[in-house]
RODO-2510 file (C-alpha; in nm, 4 decimals, decimal comma):
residues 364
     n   res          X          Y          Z
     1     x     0,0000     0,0000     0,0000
     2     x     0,1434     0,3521    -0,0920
     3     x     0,1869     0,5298     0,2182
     4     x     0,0423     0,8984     0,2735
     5     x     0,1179     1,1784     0,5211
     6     x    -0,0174     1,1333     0,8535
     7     x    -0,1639     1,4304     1,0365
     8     x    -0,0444     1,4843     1,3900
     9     x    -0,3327     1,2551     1,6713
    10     x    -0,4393     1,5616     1,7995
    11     x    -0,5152     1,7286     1,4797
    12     x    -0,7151     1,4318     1,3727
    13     x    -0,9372     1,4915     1,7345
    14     x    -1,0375     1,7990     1,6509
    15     x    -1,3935     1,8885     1,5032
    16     x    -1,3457     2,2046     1,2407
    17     x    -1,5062     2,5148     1,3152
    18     x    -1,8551     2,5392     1,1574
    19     x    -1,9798     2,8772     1,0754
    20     x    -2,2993     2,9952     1,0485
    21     x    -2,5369     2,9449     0,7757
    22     x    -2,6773     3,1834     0,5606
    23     x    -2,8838     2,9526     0,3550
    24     x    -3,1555     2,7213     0,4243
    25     x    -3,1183     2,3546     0,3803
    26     x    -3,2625     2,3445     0,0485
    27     x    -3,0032     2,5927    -0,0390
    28     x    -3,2339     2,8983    -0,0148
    29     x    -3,1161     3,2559     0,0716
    30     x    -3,2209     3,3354     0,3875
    31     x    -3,2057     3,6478     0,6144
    32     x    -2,8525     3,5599     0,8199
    33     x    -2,9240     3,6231     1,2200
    34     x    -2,6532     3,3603     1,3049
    35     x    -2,2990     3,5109     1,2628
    36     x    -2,3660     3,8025     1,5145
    37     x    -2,2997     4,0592     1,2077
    38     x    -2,3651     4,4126     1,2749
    39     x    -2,7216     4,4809     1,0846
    40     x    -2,6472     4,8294     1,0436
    41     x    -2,3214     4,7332     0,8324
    42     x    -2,0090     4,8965     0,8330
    43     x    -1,9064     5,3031     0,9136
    44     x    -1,9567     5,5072     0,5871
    45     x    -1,6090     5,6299     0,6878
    46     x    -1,4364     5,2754     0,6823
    47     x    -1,6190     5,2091     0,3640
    48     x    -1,5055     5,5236     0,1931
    49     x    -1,1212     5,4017     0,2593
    50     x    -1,1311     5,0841     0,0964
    51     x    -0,9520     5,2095    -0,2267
    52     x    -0,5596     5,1347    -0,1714
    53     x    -0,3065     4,9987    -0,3648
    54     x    -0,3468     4,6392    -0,3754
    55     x    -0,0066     4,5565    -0,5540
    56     x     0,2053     4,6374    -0,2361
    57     x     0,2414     4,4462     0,0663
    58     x     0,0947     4,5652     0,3749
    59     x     0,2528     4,7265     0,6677
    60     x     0,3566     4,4045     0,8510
    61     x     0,3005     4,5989     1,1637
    62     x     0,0126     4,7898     1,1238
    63     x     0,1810     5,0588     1,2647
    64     x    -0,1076     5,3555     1,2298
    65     x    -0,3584     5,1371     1,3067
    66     x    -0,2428     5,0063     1,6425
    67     x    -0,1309     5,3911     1,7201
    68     x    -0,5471     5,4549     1,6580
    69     x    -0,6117     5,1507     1,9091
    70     x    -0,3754     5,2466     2,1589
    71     x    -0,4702     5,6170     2,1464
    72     x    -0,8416     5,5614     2,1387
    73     x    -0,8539     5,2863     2,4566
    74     x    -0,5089     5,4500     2,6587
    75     x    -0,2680     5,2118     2,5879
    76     x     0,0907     5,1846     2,4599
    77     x     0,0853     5,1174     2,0747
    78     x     0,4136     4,9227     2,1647
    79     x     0,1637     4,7114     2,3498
    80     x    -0,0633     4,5967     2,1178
    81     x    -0,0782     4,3157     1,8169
    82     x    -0,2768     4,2701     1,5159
    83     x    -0,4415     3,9495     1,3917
    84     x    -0,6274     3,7937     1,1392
    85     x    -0,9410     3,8452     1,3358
    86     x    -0,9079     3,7687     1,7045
    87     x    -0,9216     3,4100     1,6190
    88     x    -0,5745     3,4218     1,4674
    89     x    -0,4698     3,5898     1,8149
    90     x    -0,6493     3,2975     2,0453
    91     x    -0,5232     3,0506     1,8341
    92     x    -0,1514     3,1884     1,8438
    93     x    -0,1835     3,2712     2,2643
    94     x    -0,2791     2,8837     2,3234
    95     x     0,0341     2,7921     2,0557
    96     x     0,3156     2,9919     2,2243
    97     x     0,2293     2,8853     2,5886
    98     x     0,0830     2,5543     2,5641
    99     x     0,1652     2,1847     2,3808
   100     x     0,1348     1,7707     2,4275
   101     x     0,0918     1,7588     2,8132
   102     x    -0,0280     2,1059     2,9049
   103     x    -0,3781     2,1904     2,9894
   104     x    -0,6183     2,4634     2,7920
   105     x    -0,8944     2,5471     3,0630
   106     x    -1,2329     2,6961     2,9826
   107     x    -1,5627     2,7071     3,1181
   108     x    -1,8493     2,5234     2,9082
   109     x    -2,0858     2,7102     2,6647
   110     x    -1,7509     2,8525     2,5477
   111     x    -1,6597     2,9884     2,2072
   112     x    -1,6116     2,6462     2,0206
   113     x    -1,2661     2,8229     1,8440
   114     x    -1,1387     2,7519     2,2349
   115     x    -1,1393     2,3598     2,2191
   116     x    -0,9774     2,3802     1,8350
   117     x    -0,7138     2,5957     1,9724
   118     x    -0,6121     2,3907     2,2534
   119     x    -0,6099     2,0722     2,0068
   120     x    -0,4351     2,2327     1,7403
   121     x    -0,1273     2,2628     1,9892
   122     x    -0,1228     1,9061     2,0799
   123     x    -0,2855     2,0535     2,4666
   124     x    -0,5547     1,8994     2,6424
   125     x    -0,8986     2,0852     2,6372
   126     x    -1,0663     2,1053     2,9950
   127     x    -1,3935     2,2012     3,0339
   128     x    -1,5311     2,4050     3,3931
   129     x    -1,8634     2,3388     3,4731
   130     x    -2,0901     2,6438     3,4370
   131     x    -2,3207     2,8911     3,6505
   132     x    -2,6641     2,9014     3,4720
   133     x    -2,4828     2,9159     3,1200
   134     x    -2,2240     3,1663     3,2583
   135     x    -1,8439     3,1736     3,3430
   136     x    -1,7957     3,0067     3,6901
   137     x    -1,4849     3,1286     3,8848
   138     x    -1,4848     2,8680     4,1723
   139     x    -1,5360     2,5976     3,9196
   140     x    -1,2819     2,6923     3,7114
   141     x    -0,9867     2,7670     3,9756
   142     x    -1,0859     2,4560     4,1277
   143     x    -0,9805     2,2605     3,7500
   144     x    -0,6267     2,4160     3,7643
   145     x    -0,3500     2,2163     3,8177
   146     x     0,0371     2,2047     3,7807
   147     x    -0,0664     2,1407     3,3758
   148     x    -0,2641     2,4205     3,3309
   149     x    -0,1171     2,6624     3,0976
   150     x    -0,3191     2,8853     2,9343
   151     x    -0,6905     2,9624     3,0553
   152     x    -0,9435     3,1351     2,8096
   153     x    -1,2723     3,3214     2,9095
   154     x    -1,4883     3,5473     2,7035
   155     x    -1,6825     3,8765     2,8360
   156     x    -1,9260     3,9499     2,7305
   157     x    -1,9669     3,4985     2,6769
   158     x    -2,0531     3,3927     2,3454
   159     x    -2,2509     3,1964     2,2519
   160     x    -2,4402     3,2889     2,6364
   161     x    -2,4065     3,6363     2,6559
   162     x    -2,3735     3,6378     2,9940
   163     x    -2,1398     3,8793     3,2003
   164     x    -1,8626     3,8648     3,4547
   165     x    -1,7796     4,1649     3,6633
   166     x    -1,4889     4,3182     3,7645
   167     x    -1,4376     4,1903     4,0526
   168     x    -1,4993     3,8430     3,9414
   169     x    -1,2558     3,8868     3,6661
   170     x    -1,0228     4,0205     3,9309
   171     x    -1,0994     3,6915     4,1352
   172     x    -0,9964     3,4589     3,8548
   173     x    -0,7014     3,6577     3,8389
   174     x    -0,5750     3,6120     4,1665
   175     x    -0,6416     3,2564     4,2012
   176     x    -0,4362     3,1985     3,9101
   177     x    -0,0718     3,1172     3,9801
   178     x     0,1874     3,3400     3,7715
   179     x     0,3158     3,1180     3,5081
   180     x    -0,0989     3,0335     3,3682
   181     x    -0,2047     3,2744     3,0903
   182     x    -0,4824     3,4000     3,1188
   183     x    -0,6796     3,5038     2,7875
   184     x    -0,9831     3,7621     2,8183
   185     x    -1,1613     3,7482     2,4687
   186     x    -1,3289     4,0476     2,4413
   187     x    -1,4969     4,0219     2,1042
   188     x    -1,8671     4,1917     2,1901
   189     x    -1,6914     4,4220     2,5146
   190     x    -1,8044     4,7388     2,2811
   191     x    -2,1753     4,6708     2,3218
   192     x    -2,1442     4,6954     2,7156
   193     x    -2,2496     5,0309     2,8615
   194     x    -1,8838     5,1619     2,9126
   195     x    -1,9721     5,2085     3,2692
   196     x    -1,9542     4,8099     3,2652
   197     x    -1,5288     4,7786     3,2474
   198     x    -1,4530     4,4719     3,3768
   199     x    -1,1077     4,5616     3,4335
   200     x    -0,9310     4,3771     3,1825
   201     x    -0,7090     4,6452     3,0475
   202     x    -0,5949     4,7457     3,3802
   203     x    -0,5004     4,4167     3,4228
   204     x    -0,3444     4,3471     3,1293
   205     x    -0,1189     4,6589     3,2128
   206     x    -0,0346     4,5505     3,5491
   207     x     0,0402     4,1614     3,5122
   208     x     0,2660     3,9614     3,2777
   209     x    -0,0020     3,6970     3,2295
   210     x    -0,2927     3,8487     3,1206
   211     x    -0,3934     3,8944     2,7755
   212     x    -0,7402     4,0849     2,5822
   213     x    -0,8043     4,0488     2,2879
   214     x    -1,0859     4,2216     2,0568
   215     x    -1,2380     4,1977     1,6972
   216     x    -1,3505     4,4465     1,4299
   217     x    -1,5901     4,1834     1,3422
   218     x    -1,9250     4,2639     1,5859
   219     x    -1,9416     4,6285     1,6622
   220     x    -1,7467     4,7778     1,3730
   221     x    -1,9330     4,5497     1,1238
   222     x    -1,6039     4,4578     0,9112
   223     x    -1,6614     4,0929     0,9744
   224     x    -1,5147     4,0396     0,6125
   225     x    -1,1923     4,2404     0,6292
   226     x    -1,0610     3,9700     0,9189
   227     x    -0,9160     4,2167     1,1613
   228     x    -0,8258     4,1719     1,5346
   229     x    -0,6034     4,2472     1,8161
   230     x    -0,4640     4,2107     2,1422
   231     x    -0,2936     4,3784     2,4363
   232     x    -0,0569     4,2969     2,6861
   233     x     0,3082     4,3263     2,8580
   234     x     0,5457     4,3009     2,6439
   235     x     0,6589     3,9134     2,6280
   236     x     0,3315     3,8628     2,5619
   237     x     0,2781     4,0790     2,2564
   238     x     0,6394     3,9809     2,1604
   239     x     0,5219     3,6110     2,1496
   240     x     0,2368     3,6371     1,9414
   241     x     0,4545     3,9113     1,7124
   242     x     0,7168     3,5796     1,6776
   243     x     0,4553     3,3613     1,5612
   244     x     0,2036     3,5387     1,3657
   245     x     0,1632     3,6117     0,9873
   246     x     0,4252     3,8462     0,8488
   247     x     0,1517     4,0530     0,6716
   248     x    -0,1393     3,9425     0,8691
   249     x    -0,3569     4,2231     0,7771
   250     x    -0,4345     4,3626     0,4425
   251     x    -0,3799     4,7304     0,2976
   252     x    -0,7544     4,7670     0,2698
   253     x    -0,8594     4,5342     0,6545
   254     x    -0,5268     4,8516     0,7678
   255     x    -0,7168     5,1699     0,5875
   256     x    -1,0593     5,0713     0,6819
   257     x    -1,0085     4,9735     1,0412
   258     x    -0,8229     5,3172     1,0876
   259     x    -1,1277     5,4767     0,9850
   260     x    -1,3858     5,2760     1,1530
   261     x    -1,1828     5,3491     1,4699
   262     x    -1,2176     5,7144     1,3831
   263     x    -1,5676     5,6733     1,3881
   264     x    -1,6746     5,6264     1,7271
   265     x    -1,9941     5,7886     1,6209
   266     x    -2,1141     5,4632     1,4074
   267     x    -2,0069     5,2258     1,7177
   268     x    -2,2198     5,4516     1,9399
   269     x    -2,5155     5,4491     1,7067
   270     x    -2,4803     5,0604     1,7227
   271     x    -2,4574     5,0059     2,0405
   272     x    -2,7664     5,2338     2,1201
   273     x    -2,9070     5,0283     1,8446
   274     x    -2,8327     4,6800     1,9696
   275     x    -2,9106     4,7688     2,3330
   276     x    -3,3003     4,9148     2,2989
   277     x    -3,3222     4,6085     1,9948
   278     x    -3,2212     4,3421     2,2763
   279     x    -3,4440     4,5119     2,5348
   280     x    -3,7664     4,5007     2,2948
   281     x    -3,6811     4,1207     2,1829
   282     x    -3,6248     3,9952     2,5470
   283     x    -3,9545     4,1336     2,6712
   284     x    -4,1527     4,0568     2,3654
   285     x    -3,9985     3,6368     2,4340
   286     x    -4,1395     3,7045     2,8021
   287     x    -4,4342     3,8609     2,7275
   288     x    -4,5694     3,4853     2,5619
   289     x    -4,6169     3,3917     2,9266
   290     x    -4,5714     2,9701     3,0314
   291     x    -4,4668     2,8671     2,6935
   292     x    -4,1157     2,7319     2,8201
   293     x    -3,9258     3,0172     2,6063
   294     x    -3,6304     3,1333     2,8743
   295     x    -3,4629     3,4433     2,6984
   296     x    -3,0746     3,4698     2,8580
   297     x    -2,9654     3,8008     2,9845
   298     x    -2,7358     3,8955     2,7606
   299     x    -2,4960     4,1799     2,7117
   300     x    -2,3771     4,0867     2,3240
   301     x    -2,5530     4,1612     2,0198
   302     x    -2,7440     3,8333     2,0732
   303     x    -2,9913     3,5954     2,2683
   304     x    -2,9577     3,2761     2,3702
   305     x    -3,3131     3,1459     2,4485
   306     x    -3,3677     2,8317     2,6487
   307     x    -3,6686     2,6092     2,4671
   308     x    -3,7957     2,4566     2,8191
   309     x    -4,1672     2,3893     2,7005
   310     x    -4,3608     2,1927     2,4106
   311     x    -4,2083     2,3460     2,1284
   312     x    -3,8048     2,2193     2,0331
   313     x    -3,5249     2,4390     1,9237
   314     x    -3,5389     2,2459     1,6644
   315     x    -3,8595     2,3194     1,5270
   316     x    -3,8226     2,6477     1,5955
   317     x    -3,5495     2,6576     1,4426
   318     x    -3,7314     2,5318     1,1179
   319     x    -3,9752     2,7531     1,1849
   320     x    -3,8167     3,0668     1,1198
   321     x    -3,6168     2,9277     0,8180
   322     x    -3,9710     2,8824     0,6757
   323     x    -4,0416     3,2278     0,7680
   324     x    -3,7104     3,3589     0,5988
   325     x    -3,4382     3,3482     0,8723
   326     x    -3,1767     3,1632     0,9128
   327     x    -3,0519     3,1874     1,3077
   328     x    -2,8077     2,9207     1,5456
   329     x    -2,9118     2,6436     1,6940
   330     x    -2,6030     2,4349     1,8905
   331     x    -2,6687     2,0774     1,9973
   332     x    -2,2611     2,0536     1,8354
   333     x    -2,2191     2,3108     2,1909
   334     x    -2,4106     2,0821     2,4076
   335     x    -2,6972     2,3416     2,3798
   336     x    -2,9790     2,1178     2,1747
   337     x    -3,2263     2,3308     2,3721
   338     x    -3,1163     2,6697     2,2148
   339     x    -3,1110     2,8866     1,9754
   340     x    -2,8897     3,1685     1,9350
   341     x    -3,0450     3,5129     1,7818
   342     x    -2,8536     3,7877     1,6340
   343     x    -3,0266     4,0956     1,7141
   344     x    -3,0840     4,2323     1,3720
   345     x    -3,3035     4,4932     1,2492
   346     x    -3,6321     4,6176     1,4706
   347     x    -3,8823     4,4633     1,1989
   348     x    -3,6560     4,1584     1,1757
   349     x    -3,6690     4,1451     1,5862
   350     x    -4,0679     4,2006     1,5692
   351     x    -4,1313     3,9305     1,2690
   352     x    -3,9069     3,6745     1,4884
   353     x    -4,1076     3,7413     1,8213
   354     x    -4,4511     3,7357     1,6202
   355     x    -4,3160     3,3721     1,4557
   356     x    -4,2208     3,2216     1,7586
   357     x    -4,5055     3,3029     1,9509
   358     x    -4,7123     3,1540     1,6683
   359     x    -4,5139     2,8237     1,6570
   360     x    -4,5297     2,8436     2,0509
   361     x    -4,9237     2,8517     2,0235
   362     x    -4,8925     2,5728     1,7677
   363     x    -4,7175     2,3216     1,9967
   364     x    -4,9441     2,3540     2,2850
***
């Protein structure tokens, strides 16, 4: 028999990354409430700076963008590294401090990206139990051992949207000995209420293990242009800046993200947008009473609702696709129960509530 490469064990363990759909299963467009996309698009500004010179290469640093990042959110631009979305970053913080015998800890109802991450390095993924579908501190110091290496959270929690405070983030922290990184995705942290910091900046500043990282993807609505990044002391930013791609970000991802960050005013709008959106949806789900439909609080630009009654996730599911939209539903997360809602548009948010309180009805 001729013989053929053979991928590393732990490569071979992991389950790829599944996106979600924009289609229906019969390969019709549908409207796309299941990526967490920004429905008010992207900054006019960002868009207007798309035409550059696509012949060159890229800064490999990103230098005036990361000078707009730093200046905009008070940190040292010497301090902060770009990515190929914030996955790239996550992936490449798990790679330079973990391998075969090390420990990745996370709490379930995770970002799925976290158990690839850990697998892709050869580490073992090890999953906290949870608090009511949020981040549990005690359950999570109480999985660290002399293994653990790196250990990932994200706050505002997708695909949950639950919360964790300050101080709780501050707890973690602490209970974490020195050589354990630990990773604070921050991908939906711009929809908060900026009142809500939960201090992981301050400690990113302060301590050589902590690392944030954030996306252009949600709030700045450049999903497509792949653009993250990530702060931290300096060894830390230094190993990700070792291991990286060379040009990692695009002349056009470069350009447009230096406008978008110019353009607080858009993020504002969509936060003020998302917030009185997510308020509406949540009490319209309530408002059907004892039909088992348990909205999550959330503080993303999504809801996670609990089907607890007669009618499935899974029908509803179907259910809207027949209506038009296409939305997530996780049993691959351990969540068969749910369904994950992008908050989109206020008629899309009103036609959703009106369609599952008719299939609600219909199951009784």
């Amino acid at each position: 028999m001729t013989k053929v490469p053979t991928p590393k064990s732990w490569i071979a363990e992991i389950h790829a990354y599944v996106p979600g759909k924009s289609a229906g299963a019969d390969g019709r467009p549908l409207i796309k409430l299941s990526a967490n996309e920004n429905p008010l698009g992207t900054s006019p500004a960002a868009l207007a700076a798309r035409a550059v010179e696509p012949s060159r290469y890229p800064d490999p640093d990103s230098t005036a963008l990361r000078g707009a990042i730093a200046r905009l959110h008070g940190l040292d631009p010497e301090l902060v590294v770009m990515g190929t979305g914030s996955d790239e970053l996550l992936h490449l913080a798990v790679q330079g401090y973990a391998g075969p015998g090390d420990e990745v800890l996370f709490p379930r109802y995770s970002f799925s990206v976290y158990d690839i991450a850990a697998r892709r390095c050869g580490a073992t993924p090890v999953v906290a139990p949870d608090a009511d579908f949020g981040t549990d501190v005690d359950a999570l110091l109480a999985l660290v051992t002399e293994r653990t290496r790196v250990v990932l959270i994200a706050n505002p929690n997708n695909p949950t949207g639950s919360f964790l405070p300050k101080d709780e983030v501050a707890r973690l922290h602490a209970g974490l000995p020195g050589d354990v990184l630990l990773v604070i995705d921050q991908a939906y942290a711009e929809y908060l209420d900026p009142a809500d910091d939960d201090g992981a900046f301050t400690l990113a500043q302060s301590y050589g293990n902590v690392l944030v990282t954030r996306t252009f993807s949600k709030i700045y609505g450049m999903a497509g242009e792949r653009i993250g990044w990530a702060t931290g002391m300096a060894p830390l930013v230094d190993t990700l800046n070792r291991i990286r791609g060379p040009f990692n970000v695009s002349n056009t991802g470069q350009a447009m993200g230096l406008a978008a960050v110019q353009d607080q005013a858009f993020v504002e709008a969509t936060r003020t947008h998302n917030a009185a959106e997510r308020t509406r949806f949540v009490a319209a789900l309530k408002a059907l009473g004892n039909h088992g439909l348990r909205p999550l609080p959330s503080e993303a630009n999504f809801v996670l609702i609990l089907f607890e009654g007669q009618l499935s996730a899974e029908t509803a599911y179907n259910g809207l696709a027949n209506a038009g939209y296409i939305v997530r539903w996780l049993p691959s997360q351990g969540l068969p129960q749910a369904l994950r809602i992008t908050i989109g548009t206020a008629e899309q948010m009103d036609e959703i509530a009106r369609v599952l309180r008719d299939l609600a009805e219909a199951a009784k």
